[in-house]
KEZA-807939 format. One record per residue: residue in one letter; y, z, x of N, C-alpha, C, CB in turn. Coordinates in pm, whole numbers, plus 50000, padded with zeros to 5 digits. Glycine has a CB too. Layout:
<rs>
+---------+-------+-------+-------+-------+-------+-------+-------+-------+-------+-------+-------+-------+
| residuo |   n_y |   n_z |   n_x |  ca_y |  ca_z |  ca_x |   c_y |   c_z |   c_x |  cb_y |  cb_z |  cb_x |
+---------+-------+-------+-------+-------+-------+-------+-------+-------+-------+-------+-------+-------+
|       a |     Y |     Z |     X |     Y |     Z |     X |     Y |     Z |     X |     Y |     Z |     X |
...
+---------+-------+-------+-------+-------+-------+-------+-------+-------+-------+-------+-------+-------+
</rs>
This chain:
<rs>
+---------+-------+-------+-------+-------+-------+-------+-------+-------+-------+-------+-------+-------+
| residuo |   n_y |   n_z |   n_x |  ca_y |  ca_z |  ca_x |   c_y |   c_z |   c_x |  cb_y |  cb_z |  cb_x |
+---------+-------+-------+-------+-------+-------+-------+-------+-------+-------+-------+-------+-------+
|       x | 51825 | 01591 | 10307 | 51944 | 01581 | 10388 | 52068 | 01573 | 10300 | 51935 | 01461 | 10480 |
|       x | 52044 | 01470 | 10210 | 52187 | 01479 | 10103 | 52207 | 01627 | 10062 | 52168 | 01383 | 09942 |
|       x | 52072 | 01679 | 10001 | 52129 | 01820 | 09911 | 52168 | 01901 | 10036 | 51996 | 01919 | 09799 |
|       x | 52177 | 01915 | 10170 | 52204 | 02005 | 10237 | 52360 | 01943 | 10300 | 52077 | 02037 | 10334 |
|       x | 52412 | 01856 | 10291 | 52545 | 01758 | 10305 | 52587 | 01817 | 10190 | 52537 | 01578 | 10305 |
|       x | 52573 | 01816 | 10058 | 52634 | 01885 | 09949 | 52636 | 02006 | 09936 | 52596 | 01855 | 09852 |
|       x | 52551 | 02089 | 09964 | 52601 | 02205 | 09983 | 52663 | 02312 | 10069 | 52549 | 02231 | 09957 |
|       x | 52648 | 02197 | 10203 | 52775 | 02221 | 10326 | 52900 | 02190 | 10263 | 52767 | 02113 | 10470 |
|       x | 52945 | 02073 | 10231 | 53070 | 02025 | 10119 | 53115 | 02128 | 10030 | 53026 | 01906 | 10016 |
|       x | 53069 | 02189 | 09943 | 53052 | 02273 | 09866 | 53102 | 02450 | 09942 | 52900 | 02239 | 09822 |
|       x | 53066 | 02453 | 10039 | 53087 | 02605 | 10113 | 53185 | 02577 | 10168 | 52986 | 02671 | 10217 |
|       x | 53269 | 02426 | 10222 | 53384 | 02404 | 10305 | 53518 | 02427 | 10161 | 53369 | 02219 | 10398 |
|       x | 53421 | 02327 | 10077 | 53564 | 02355 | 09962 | 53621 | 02502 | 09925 | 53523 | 02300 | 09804 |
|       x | 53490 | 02570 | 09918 | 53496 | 02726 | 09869 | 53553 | 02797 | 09950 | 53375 | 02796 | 09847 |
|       x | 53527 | 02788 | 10087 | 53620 | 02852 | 10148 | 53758 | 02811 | 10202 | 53563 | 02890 | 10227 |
|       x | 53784 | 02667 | 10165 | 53911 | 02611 | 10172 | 53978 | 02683 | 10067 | 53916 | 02461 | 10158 |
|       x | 53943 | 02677 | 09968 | 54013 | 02772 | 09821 | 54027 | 02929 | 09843 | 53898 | 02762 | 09669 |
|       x | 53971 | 03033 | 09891 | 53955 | 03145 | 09960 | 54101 | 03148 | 10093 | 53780 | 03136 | 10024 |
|       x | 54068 | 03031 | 10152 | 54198 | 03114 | 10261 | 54338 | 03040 | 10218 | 54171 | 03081 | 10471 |
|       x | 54338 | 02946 | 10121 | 54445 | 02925 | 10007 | 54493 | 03008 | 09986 | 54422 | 02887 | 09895 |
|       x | 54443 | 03056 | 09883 | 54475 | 03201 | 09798 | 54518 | 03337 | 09907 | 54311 | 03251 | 09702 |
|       x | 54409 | 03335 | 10003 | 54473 | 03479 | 10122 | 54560 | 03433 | 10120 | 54433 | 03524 | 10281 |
|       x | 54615 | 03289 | 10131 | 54740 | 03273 | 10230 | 54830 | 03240 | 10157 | 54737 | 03176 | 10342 |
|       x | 54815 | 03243 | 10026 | 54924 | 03251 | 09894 | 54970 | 03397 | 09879 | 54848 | 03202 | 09736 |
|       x | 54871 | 03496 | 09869 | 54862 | 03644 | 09846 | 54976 | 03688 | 09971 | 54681 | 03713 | 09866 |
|       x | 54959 | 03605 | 10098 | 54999 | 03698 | 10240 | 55181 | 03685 | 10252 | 54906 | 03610 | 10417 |
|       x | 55233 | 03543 | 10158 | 55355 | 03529 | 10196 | 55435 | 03613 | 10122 | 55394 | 03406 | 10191 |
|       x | 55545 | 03636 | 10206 | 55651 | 03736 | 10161 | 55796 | 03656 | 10126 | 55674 | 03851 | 10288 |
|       x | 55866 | 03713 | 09985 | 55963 | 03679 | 10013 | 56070 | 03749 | 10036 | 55976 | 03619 | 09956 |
|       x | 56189 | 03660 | 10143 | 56288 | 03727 | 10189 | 56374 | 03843 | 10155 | 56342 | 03659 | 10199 |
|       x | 56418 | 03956 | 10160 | 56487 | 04043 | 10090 | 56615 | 04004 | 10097 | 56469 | 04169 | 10126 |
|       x | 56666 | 04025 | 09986 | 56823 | 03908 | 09937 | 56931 | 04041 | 10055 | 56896 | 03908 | 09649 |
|       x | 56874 | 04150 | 10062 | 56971 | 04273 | 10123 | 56960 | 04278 | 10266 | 56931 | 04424 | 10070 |
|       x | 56875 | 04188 | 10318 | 56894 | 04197 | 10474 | 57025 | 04170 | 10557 | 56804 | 04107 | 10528 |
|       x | 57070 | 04069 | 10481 | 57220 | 04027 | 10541 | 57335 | 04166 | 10567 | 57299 | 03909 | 10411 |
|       x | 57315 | 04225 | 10415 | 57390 | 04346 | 10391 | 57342 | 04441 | 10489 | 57376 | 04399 | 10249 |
|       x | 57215 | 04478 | 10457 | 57156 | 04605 | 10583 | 57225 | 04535 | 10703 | 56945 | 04624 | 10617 |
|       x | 57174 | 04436 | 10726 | 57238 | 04394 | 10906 | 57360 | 04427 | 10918 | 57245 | 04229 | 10961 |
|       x | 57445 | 04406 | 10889 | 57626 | 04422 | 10847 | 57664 | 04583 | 10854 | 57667 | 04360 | 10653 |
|       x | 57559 | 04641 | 10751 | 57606 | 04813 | 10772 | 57548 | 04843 | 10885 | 57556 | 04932 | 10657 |
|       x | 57426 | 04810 | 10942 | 57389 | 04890 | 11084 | 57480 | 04819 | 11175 | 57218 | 04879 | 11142 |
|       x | 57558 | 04766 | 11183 | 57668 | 04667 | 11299 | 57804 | 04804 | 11255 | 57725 | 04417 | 11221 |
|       x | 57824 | 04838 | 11150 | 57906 | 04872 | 11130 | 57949 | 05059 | 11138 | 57906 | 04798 | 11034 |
|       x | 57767 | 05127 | 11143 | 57767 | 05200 | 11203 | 57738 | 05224 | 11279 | 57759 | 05240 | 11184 |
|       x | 57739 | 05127 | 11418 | 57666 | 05139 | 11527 | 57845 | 05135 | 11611 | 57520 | 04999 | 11555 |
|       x | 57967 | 05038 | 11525 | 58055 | 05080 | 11597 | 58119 | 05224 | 11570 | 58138 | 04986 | 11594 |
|       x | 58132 | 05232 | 11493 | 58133 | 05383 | 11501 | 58081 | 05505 | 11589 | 58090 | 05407 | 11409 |
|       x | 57922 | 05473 | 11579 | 57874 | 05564 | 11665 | 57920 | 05525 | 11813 | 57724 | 05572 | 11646 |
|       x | 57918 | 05401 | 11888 | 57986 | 05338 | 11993 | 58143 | 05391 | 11998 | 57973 | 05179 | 11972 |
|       x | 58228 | 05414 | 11923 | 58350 | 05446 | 11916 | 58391 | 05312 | 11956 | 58395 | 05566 | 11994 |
|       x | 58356 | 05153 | 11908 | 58408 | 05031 | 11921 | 58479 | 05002 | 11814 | 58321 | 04940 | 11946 |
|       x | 58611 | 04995 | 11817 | 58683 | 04914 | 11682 | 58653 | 04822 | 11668 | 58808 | 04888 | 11665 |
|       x | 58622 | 04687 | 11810 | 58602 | 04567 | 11729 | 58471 | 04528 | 11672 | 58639 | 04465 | 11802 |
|       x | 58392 | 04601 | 11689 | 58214 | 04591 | 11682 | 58275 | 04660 | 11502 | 58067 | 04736 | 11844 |
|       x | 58336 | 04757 | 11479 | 58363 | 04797 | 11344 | 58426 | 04720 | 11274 | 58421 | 04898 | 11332 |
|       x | 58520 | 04688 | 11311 | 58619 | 04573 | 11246 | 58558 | 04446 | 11214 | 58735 | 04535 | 11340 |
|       x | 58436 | 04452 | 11306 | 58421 | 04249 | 11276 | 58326 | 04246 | 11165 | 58332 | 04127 | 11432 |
|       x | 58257 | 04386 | 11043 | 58214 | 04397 | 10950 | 58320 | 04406 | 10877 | 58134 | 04475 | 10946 |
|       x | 58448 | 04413 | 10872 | 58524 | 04399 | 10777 | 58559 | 04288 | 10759 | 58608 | 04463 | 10779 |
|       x | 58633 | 04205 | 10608 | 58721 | 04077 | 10600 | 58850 | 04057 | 10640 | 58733 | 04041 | 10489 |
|       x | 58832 | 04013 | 10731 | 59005 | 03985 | 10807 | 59090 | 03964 | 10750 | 59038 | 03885 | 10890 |
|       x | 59128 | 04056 | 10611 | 59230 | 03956 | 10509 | 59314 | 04088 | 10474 | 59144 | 03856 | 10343 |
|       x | 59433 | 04079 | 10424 | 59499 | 04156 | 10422 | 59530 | 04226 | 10309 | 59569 | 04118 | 10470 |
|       x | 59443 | 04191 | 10233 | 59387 | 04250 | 10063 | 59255 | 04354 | 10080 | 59318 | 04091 | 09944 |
|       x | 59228 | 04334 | 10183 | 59108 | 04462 | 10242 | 59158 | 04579 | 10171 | 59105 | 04504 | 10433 |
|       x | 59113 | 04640 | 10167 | 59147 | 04771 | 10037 | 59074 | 04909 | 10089 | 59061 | 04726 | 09851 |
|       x | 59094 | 04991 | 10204 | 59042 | 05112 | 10228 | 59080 | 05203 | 10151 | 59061 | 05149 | 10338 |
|       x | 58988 | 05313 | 10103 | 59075 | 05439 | 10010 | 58963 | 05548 | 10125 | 59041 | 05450 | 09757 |
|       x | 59111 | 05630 | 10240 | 59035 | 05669 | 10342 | 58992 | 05812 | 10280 | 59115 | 05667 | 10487 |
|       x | 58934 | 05880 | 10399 | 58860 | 06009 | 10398 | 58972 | 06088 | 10350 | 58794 | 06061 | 10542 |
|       x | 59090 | 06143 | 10383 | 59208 | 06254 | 10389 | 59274 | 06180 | 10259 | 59321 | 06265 | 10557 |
|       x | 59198 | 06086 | 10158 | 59293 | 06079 | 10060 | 59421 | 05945 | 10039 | 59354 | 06210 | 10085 |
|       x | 59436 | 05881 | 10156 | 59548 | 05804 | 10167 | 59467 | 05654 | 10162 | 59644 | 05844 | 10309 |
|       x | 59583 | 05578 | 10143 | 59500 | 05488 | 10118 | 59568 | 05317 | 10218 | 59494 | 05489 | 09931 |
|       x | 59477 | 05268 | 10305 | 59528 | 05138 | 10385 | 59507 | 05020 | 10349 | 59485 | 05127 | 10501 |
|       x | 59611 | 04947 | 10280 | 59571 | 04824 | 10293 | 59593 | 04681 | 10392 | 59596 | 04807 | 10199 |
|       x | 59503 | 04631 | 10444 | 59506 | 04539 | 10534 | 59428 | 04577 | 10632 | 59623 | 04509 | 10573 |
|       x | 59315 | 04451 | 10665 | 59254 | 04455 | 10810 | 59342 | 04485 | 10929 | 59195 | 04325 | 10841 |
|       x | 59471 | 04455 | 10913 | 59545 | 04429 | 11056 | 59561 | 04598 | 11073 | 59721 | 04317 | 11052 |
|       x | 59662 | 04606 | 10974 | 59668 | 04756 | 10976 | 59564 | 04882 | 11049 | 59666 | 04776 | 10842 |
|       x | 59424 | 04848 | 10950 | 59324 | 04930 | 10947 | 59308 | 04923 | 11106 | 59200 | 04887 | 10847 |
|       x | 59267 | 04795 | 11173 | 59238 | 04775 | 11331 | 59312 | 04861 | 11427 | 59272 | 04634 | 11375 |
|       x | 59456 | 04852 | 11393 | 59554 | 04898 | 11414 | 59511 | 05083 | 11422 | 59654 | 04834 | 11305 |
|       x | 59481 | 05126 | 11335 | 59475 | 05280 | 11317 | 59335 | 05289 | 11390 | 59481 | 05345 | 11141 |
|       x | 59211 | 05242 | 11341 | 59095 | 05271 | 11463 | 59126 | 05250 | 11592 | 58976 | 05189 | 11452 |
|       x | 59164 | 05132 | 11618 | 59200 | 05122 | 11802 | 59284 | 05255 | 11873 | 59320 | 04970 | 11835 |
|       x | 59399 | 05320 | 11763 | 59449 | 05429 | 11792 | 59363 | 05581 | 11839 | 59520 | 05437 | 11684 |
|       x | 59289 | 05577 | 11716 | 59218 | 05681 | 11690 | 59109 | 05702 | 11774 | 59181 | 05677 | 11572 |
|       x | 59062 | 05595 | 11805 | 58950 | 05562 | 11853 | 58974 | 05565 | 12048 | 58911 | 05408 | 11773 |
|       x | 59063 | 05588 | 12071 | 59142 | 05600 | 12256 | 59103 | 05724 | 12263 | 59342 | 05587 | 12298 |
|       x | 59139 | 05831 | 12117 | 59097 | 05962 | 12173 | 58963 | 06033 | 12107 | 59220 | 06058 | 12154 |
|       x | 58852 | 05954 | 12073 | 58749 | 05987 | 12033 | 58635 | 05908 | 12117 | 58754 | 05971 | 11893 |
|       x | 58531 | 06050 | 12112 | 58459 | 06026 | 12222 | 58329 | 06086 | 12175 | 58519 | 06084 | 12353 |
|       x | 58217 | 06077 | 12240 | 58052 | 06176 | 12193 | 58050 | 06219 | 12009 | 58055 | 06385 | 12305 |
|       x | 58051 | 06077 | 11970 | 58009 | 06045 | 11816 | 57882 | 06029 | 11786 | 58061 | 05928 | 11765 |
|       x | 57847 | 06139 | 11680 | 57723 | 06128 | 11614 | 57750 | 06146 | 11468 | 57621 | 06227 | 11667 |
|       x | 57651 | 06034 | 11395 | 57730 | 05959 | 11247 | 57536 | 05979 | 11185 | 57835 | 05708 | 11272 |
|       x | 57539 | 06048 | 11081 | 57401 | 06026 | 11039 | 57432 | 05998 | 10898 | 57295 | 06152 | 11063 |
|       x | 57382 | 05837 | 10849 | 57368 | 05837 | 10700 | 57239 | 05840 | 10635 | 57426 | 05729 | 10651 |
|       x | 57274 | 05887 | 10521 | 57172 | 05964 | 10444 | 57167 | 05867 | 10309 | 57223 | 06138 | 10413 |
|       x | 57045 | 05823 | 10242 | 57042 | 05822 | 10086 | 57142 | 05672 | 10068 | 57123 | 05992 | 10004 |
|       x | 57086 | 05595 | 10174 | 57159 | 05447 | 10177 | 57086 | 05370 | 10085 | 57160 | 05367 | 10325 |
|       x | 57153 | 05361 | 09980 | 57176 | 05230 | 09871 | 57218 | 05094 | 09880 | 57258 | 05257 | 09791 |
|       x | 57128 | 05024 | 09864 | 57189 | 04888 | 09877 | 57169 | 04803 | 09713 | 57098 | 04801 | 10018 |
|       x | 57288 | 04740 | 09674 | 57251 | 04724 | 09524 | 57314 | 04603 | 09541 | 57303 | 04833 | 09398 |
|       x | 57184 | 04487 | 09521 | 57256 | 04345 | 09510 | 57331 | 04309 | 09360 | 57135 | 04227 | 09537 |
|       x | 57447 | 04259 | 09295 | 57535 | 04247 | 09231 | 57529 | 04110 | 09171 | 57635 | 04280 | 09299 |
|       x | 57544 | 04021 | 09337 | 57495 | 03877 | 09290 | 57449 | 03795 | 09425 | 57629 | 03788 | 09206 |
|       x | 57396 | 03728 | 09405 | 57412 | 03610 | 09545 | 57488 | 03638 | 09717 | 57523 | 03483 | 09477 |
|       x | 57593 | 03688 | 09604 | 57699 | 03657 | 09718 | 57788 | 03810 | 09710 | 57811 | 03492 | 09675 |
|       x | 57780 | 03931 | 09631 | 57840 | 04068 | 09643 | 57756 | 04160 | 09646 | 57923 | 04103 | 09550 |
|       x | 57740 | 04235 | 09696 | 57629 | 04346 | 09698 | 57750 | 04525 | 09719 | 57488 | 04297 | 09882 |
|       x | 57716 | 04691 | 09658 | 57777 | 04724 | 09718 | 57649 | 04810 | 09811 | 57893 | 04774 | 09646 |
|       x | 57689 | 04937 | 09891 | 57645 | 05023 | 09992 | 57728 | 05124 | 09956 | 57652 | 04977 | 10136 |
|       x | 57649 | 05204 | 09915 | 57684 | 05384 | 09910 | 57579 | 05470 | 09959 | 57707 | 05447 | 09752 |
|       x | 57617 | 05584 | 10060 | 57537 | 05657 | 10128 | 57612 | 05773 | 10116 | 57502 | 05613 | 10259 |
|       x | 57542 | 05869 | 10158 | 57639 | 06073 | 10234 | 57613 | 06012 | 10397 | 57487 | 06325 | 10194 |
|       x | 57700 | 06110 | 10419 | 57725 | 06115 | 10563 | 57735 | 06217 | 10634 | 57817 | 06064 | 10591 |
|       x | 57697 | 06253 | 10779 | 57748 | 06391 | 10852 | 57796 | 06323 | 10969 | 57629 | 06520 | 10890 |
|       x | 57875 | 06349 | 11009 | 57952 | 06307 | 11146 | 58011 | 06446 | 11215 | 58091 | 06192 | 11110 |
|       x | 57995 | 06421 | 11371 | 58026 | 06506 | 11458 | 58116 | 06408 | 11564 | 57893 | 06580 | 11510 |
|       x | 58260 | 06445 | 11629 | 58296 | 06405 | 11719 | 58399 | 06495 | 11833 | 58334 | 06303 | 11664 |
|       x | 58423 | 06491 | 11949 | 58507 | 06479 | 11984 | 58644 | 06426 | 11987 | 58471 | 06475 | 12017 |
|       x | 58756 | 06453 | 11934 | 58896 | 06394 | 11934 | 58985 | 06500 | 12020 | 58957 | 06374 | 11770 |
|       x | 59055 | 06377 | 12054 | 59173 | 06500 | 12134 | 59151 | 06596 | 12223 | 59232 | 06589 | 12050 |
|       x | 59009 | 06630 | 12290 | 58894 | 06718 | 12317 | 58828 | 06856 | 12252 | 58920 | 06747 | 12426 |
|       x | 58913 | 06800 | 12135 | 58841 | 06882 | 11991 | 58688 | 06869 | 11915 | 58930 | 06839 | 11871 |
|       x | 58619 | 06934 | 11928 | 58485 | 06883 | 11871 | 58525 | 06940 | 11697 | 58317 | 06974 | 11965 |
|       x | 58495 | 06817 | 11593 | 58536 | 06835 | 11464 | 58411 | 06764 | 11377 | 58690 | 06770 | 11440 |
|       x | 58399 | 06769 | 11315 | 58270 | 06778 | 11217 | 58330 | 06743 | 11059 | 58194 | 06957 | 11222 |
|       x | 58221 | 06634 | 11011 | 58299 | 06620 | 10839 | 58170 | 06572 | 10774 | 58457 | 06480 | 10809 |
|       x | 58157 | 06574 | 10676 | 58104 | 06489 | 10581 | 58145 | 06445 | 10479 | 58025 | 06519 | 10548 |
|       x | 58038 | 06334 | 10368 | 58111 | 06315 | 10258 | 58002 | 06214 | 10191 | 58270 | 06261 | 10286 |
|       x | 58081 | 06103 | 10114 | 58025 | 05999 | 10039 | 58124 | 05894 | 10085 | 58013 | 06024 | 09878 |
|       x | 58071 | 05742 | 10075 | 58122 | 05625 | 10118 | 58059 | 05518 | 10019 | 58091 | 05603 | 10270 |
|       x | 58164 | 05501 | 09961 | 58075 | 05347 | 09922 | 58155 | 05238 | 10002 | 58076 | 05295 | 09729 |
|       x | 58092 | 05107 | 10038 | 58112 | 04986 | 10055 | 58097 | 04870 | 09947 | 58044 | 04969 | 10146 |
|       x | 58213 | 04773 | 09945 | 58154 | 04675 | 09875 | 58196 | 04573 | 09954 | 58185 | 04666 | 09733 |
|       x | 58054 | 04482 | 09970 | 58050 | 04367 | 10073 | 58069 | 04260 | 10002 | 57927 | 04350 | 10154 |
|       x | 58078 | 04119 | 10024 | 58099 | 03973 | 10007 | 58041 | 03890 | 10103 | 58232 | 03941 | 10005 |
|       x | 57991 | 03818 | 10035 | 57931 | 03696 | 10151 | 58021 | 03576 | 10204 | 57805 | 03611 | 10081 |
|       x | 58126 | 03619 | 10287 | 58203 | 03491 | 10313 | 58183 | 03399 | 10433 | 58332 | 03524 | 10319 |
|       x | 58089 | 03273 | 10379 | 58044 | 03151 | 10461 | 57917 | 03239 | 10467 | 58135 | 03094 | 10617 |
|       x | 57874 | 03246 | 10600 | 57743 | 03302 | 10660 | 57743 | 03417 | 10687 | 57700 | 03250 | 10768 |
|       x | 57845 | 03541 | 10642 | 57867 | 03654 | 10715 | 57873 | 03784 | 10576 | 58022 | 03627 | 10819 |
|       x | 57801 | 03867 | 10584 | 57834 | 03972 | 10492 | 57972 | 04080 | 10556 | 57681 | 04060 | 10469 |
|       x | 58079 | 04047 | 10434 | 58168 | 04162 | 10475 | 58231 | 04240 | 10387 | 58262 | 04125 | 10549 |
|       x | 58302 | 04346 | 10428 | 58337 | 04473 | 10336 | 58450 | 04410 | 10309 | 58349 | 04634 | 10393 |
|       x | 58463 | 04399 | 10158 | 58630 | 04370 | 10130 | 58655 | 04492 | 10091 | 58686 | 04255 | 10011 |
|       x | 58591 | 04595 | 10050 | 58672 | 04730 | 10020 | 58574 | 04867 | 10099 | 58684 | 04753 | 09818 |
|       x | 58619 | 04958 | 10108 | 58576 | 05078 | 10113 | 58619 | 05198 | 10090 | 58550 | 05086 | 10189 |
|       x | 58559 | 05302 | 10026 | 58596 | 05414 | 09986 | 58533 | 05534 | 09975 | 58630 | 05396 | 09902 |
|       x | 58618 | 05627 | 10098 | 58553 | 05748 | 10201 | 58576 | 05857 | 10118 | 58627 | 05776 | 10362 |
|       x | 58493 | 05948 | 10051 | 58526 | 06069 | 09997 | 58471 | 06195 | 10096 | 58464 | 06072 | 09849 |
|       x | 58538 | 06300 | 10094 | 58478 | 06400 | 10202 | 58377 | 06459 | 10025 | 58638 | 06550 | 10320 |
|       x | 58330 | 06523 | 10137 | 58234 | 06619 | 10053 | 58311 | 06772 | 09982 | 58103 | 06667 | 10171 |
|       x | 58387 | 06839 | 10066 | 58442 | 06942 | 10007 | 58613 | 06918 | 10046 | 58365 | 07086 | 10062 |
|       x | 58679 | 06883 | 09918 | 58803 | 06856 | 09923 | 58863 | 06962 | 09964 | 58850 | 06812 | 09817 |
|       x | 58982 | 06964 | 10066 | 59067 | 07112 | 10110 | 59121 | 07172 | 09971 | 59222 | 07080 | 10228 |
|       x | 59158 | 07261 | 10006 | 59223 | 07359 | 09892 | 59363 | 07289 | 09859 | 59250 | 07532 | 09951 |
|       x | 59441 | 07190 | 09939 | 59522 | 07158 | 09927 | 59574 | 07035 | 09876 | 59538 | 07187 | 09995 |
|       x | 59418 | 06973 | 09861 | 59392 | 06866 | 09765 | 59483 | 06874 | 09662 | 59258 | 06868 | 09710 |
|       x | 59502 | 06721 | 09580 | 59557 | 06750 | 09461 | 59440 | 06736 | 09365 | 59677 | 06664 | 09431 |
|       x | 59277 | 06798 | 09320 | 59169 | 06777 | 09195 | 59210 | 06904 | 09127 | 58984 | 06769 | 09235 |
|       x | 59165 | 06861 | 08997 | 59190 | 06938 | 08888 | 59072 | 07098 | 08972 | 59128 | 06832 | 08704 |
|       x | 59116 | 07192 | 08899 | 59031 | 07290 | 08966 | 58853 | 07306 | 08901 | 59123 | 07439 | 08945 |
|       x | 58875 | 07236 | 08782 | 58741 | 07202 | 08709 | 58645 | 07154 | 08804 | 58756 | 07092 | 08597 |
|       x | 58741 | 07044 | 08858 | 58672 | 06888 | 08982 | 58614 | 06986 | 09082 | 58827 | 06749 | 09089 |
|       x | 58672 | 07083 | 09098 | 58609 | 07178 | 09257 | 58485 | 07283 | 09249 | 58741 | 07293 | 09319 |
|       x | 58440 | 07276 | 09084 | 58346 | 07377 | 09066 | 58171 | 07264 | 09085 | 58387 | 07467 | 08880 |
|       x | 58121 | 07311 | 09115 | 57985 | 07249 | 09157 | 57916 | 07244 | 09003 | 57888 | 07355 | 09283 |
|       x | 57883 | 07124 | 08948 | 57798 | 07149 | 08822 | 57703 | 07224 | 08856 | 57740 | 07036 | 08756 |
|       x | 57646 | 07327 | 08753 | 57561 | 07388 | 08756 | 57368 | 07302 | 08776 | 57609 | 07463 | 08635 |
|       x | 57327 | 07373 | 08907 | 57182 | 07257 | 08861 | 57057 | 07376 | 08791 | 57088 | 07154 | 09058 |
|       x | 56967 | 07293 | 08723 | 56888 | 07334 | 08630 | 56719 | 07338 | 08736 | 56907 | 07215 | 08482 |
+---------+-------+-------+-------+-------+-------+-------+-------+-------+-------+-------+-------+-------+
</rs>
């Protein structure tokens, strides 16, 4: 009876140590970029919504916000920026925004940036207009909230009327 008490003892320990270990093996840890991912899908979801404030409330409400927009010009200030989407955004309508080749690159703790391509299709003005390009974001963690203190919209094929060197407009050659 003892040796069969000990070697019940013995099969409880062993498999106490067994679902230890599964259950050491099974935990995951958190991805430091979820905050950030959450923040950019909020931020292109107002967009695709045509909502300024659903867009805006991923930005930092501060007036050092630093946009360098699509057409080249450049806004500084949340108030401002709100200001020009709420405009823009009265006469835009049936938005479709697809990003591509989304990067998320944590920096530190607390800065991470977001660079993707983009294709967008919309209605404005009852104009259907079409663009693409490159975007980077750079976010900040202020308090509990990831937000963009800067962003910067490049189209993909600059107009002819651009000011780039004409070098800048030739496509490197690929191999």
């Amino acid at each position: 009876m003892k040796k069969f008490a000990l070697i019940l003892a013995l099969i409880f320990i062993a498999s106490s140590f067994a679902v230890a270990q599964k259950g050491a093996k099974g935990t995951v840890k958190p991805d430091p970029s979820k905050g950030v991912r959450d923040a950019f899908d909020r931020l292109t979801e107002g967009i695709k919504q045509v909502d300024a404030n659903k867009l805006m409330s991923v930005y930092d409400n501060n007036e050092r916000t630093l946009f360098f927009n699509n057409n080249g010009s450049v806004t500084m200030g949340w108030t401002q920026m709100k200001e020009n989407r709420t405009s823009s955004f009265a006469k835009t309508k049936n938005v479709t925004l697809e990003p591509t080749g989304v990067r998320i690159e944590m920096l530190s703790p607390t800065s991470a940036y977001v660079s993707f391509k983009w294709k967008q299709t919309q209605e404005f003005d009852g104009k259907l207009e079409s663009a693409s390009g490159r975007t980077t974001l750079i976010f900040k963690l202020i308090g509990k909230d990831w937000k963009v203190v800067h962003s910067h919209v490049s189209p993909d094929n600059a107009p002819p009327t651009r000011p780039v060197f004409d070098s800048e407009r030739e496509k490197p050659a690929t191999k």
